[in-house]
VMD Tcl script that draws the C-alpha trace (Angstrom):
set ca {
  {6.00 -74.70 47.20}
  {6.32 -70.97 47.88}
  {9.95 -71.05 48.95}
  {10.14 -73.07 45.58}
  {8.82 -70.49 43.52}
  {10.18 -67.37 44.92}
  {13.69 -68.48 45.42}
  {14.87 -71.87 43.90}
  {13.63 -71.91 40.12}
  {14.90 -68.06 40.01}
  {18.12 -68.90 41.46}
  {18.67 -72.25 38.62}
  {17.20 -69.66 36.10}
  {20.25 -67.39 36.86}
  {22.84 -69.87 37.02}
  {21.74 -71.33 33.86}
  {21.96 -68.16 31.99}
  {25.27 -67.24 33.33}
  {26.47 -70.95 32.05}
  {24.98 -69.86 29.06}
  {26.25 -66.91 28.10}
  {29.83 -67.33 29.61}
  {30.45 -70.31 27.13}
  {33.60 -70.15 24.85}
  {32.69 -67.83 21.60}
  {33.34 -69.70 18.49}
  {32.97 -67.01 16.39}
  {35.59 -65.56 14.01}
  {35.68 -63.20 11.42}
  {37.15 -65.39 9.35}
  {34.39 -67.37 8.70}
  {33.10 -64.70 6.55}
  {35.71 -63.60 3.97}
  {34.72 -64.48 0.61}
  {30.97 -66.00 1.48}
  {28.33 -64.21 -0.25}
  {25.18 -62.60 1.81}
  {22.31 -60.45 1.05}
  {21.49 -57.74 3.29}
  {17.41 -56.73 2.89}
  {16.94 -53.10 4.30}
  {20.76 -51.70 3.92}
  {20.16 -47.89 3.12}
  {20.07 -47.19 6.93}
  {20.23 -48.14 10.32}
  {21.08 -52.25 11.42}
  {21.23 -53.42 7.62}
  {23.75 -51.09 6.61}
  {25.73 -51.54 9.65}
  {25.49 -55.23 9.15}
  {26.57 -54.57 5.43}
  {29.30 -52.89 6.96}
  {30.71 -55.21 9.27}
  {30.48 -58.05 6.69}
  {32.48 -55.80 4.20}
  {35.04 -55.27 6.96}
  {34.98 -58.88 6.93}
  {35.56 -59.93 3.15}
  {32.64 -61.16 2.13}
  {30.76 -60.68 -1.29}
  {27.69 -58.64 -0.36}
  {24.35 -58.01 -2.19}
  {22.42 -54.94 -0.62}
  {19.08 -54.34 -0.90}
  {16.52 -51.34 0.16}
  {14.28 -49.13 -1.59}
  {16.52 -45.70 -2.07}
  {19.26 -46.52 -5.03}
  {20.38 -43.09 -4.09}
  {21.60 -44.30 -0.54}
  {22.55 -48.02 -1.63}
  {25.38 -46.70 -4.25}
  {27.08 -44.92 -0.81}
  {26.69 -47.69 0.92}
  {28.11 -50.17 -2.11}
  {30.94 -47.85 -2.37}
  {32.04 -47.31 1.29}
  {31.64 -51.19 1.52}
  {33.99 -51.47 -1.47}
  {36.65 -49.02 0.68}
  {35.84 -51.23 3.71}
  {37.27 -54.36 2.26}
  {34.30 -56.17 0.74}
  {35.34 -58.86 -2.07}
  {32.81 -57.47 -4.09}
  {29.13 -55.32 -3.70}
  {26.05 -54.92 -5.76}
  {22.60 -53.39 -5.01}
  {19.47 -53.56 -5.93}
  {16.52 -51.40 -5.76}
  {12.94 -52.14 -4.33}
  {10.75 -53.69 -1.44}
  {10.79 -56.92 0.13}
  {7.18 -56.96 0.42}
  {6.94 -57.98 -3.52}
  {7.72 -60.95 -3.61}
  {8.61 -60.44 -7.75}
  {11.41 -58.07 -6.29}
  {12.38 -61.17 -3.66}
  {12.23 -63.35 -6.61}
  {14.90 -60.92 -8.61}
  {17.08 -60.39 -6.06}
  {18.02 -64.30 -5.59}
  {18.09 -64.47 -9.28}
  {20.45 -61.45 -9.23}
  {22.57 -63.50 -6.63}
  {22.51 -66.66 -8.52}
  {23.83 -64.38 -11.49}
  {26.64 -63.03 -9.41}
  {27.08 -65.57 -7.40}
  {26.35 -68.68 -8.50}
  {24.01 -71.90 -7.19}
  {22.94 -70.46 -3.79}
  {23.24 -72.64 -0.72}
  {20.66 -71.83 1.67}
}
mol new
graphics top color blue
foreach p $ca { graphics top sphere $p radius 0.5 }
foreach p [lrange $ca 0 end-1] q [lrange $ca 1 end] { graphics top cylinder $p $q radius 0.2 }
display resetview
């Protein structure tokens, strides 16, 4: 059992992730022009990279974080990026009556959501 342990389930873990993660990537960025996403937490950092790349990528994009100030830059320099079309909206995700207005907001913008 100790030969087991130390060498052979390592050695199937490895070849199993290199299967894994040498597969054939599916995605394009395609898929995303004119599909409508929220971003929560876009002012800085990840989310407004992510709002970012998804504005290079066409889509319609509803940002959301607590500093309007910061979300109009980041709604306009999606805009110049190629977005199809992007809103904000003030507040924090942690009330869940600002949750609650954002998917309205989408719904208004947007449509019946499909989640």
């Amino acid at each position: 059992m100790g030969l087991l342990q130390k060498i052979l389930i390592p050695f199937v873990g490895l070849v199993l992730a290199l299967w894994f993660y040498s597969g054939k990537e599916d995605f394009k960025p395609e898929m995303l022009q004119g599909k409508h996403v929220i971003v929560t937490g876009a002012s800085t950092g990840i989310g407004e990279q992510m709002a970012y790349h998804l504005a290079h990528m066409g889509s319609h994009i509803l940002i959301t974080a607590r500093t309007e100030a910061r979300l109009q830059k980041v709604v306009i320099r999606c805009l110049e990026l190629g977005a199809a079309s992007a809103s904000y909206m003030d507040g924090s995700m942690e009330d869940m009556g600002f949750a609650r207005d954002v998917v309205k907001k989408a719904e208004a913008l947007w449509g019946v959501l499909i989640l």
